[in-house]
N, C-alpha and C positions, 0 to 999 in steps of 0.2 A: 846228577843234579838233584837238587833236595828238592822234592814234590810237597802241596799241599796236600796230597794225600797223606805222607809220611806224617806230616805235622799231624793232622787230624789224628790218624791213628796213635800218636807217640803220646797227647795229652789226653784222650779218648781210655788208652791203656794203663795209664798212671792214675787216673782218676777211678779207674773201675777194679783195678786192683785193690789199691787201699781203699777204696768203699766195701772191698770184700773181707779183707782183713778189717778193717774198721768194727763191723757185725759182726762177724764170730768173736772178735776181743771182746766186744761191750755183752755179748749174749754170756759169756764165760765170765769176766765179771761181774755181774746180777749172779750168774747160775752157783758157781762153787764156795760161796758165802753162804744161801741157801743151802745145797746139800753136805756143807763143810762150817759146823758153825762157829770152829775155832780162828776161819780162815778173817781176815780182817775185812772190811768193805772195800779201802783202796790195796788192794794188794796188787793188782793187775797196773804197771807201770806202762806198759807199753800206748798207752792211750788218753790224752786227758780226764780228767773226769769229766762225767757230765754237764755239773756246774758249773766249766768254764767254755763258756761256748766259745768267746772268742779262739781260745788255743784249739778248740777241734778244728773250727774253720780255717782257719794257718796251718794245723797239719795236713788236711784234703789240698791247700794252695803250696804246701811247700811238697806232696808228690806229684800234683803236675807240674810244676815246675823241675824238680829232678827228673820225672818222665822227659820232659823235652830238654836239658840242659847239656846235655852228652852232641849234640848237635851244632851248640855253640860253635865247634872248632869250623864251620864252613857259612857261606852268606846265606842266609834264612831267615824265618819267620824267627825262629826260638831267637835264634843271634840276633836281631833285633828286639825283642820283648826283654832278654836278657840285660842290653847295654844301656836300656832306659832303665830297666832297674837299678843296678848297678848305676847309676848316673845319677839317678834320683838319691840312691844312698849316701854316696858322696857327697853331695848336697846337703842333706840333713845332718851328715858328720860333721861338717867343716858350720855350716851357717848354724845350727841351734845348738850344737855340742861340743862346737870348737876340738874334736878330735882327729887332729891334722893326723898323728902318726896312724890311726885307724883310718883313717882315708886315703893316705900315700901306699898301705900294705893292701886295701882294698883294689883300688888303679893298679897298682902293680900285677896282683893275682887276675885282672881283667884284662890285663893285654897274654898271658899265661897260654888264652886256648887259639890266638888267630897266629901263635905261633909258631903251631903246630900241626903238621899233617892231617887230614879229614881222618875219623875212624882211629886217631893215635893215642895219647892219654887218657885224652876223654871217653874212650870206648873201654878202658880197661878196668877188668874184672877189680883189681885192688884200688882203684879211684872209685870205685862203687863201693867201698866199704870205707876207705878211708874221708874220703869230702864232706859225706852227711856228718864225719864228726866234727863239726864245726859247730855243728846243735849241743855238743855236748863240752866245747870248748867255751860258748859264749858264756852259760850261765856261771862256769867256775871262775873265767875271767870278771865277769859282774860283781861277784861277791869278792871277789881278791880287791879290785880296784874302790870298792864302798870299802872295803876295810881299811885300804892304804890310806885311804882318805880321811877317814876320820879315826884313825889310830896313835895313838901316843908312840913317836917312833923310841923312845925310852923303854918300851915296855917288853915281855919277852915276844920279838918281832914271831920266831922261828917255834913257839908253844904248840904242844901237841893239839889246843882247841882253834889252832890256823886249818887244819885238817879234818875237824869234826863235821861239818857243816858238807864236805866234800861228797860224798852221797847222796844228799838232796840234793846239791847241783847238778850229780851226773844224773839223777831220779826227772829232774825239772828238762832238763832235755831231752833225754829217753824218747818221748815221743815223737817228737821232730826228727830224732836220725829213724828212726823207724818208717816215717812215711817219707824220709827223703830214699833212703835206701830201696824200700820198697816202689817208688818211684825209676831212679835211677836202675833197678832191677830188669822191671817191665821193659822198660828202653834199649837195654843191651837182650833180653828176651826177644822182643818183635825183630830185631836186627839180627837175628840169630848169632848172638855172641855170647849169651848168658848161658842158653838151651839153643838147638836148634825147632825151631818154630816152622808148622808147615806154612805159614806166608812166608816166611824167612826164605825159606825154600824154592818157594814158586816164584819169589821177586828175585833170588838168583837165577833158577831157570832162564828165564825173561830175559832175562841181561845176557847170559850165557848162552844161548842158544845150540 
């Protein structure tokens, strides 16, 4: 059975991971511009700049969140903070943005983990690399869909400058799958799926006797 302890320690662990990563990036970019002076100021992608506060604080909130989201598959604290997220988004899809098919693919992907074994997809090593890229999905889909939108459908649709821009988008999400991953990480780590972890260990002990 899922404990509050688990909880505690799962967002506890995602938060203090990428707050760990978070410091060494930003120390390293200030530092290698300094002793590197051809290297550029933003060269370091893995982290917003500093000037945008808003995006850091969503990247610390989207690794506790991937910290605790691997849990989703069983009744919990996460499974519920989760389904009102998700609930609330759907809501904002459909009432201010009229994006019914982004919100029927959203519902869809949220009935995905109660239908599946405790510890089964959601624990696995390749759904930890694959789901945070959804940070790196949204921002190309944004710029595709402003294009559609306001594009002369006469014009060369398929022009190699439909692809220029594709770099900064994957550049503009970079750091969300980074602290989603790193979150998600932490989480199959304390569960001893990732690494074997000595509480991993002792909480099977316990059970194991």
């Amino acid at each position: 059975m899922f404990s509050m302890s688990m909880f505690r320690e799962h967002w506890i662990g995602g938060l203090v991971a990428y707050s760990t990563f978070f410091i060494i990036s930003l120390i390293a970019t200030i530092a290698v511009p300094i002793l590197y002076a051809t290297v550029p100021q933003d060269w370091n992608p893995t982290i917003p700049p500093v000037r945008a506060p808003l995006q850091i604080i969503g990247c610390f909130a989207v690794a506790v969140l991937f910290g605790l989201w691997p849990d989703v598959d069983i009744k919990s604290k996460s499974q519920k903070i989760f389904y009102r997220v998700l609930f609330l988004l759907n809501v904002v899809l459909i009432v201010f943005f009229q994006k019914y098919l982004e919100s029927a693919l959203l519902g869809l992907f949220a009935m995905l983990p109660i239908m599946s074994k405790h510890r089964g997809w959601t624990h696995a090593k390749i759904t930890m690399i694959l789901l945070p890229g959804v940070f790196l999905l949204i921002p190309i889909y944004t710029d595709y869909a402003e294009w559609v939108s306001g594009a002369n459908l006469t014009s060369d649709f398929y022009g190699l400058r439909d692809w220029e821009d594709l770099p900064d988008a994957l550049r503009r999400g970079l750091p969300f799958y980074v602290a989603g991953f790193i979150g998600y990480a932490t989480h199959l780590h304390l569960d001893g799926i990732l690494f074997r972890s000595q509480k991993a260990q002792r909480r099977k002990a316990r059970a194991n006797p």
